[in-house]
N, C-alpha and C positions, 0 to 999 in steps of 0.2 A: 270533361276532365280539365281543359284547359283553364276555365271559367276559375274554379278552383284551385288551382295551380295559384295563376297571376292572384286570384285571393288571397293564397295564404301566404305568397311573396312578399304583399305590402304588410304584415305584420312584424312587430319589432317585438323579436322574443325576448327582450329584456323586459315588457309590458306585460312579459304573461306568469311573471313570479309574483305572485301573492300569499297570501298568509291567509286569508279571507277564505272560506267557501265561498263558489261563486254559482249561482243560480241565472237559470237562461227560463225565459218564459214562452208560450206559445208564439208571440210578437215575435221574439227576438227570431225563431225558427223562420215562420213566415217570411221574416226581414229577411235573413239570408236564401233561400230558398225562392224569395222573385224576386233578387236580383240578377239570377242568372237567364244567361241568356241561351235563349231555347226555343230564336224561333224558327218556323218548317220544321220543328221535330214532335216528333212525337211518341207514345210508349209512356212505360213505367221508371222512372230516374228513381235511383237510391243512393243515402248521401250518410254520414256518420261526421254529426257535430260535435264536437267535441267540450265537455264542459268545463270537466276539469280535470288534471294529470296531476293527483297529487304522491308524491315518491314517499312521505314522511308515515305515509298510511297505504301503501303501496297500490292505490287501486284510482280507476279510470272511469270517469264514467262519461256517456255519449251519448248523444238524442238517435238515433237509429231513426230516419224517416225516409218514407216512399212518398213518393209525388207522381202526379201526372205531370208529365214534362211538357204537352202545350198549354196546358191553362195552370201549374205550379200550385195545385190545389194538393193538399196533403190530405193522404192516403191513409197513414196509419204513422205513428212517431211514439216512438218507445223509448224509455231512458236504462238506460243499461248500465253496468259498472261491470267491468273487467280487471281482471289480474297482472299487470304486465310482465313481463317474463324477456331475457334476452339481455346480447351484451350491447351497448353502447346507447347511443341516446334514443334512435328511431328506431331499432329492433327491440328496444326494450318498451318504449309506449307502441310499438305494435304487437309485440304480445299479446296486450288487453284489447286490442282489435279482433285479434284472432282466435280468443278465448272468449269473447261475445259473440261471434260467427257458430263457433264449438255448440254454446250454449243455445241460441239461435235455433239451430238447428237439432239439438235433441227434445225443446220445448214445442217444436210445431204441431 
């Protein structure tokens, strides 16, 4: 979690308004997923990338990836698009976290 944390720190959310659809590729998942750092660990890591939040068309969508957390090999990575729901900035794009979890788990 920390890894992540200091990640999404250095991002400058004025860089994350665009107008664009923005598409993320297998690479770009990869890329982020061994940069972290992970090592003496081991297990199943699971991580929710985020592609895009767009409010205008009310819906979220996120790469959903499992990794092996010593060798950061990808398991399984699914793109998802949720609802967001909630008041203010981060309960409202976690909503669509939480309503892909919902979803998630009625599809298994």
């Amino acid at each position: 979690m920390d890894f992540a944390i200091d990640n999404n720190l250095k991002i400058n959310p004025s860089s994350l308004v665009i107008t664009d659809a923005f598409k993320l590729t297998p690479e770009d998942i990869n890329k982020v997923i061994s940069k972290y750092d992970t090592k003496d660990k081991s297990g199943t890591g699971m991580i929710f990338i985020a592609e895009n939040l767009n409010k205008s068309v009310q819906t979220a969508t996120f790469y959903v990836c499992f990794f092996d957390i010593a060798t950061k090999k990808i398991i399984d990575s699914r793109m998802m698009v949720g609802k967001p729901s909630g008041i203010g900035f981060r309960n409202y794009w976690a909503g669509s976290i939480y309503n892909i979890m919902k979803e998630w788990s009625l599809n298994k």
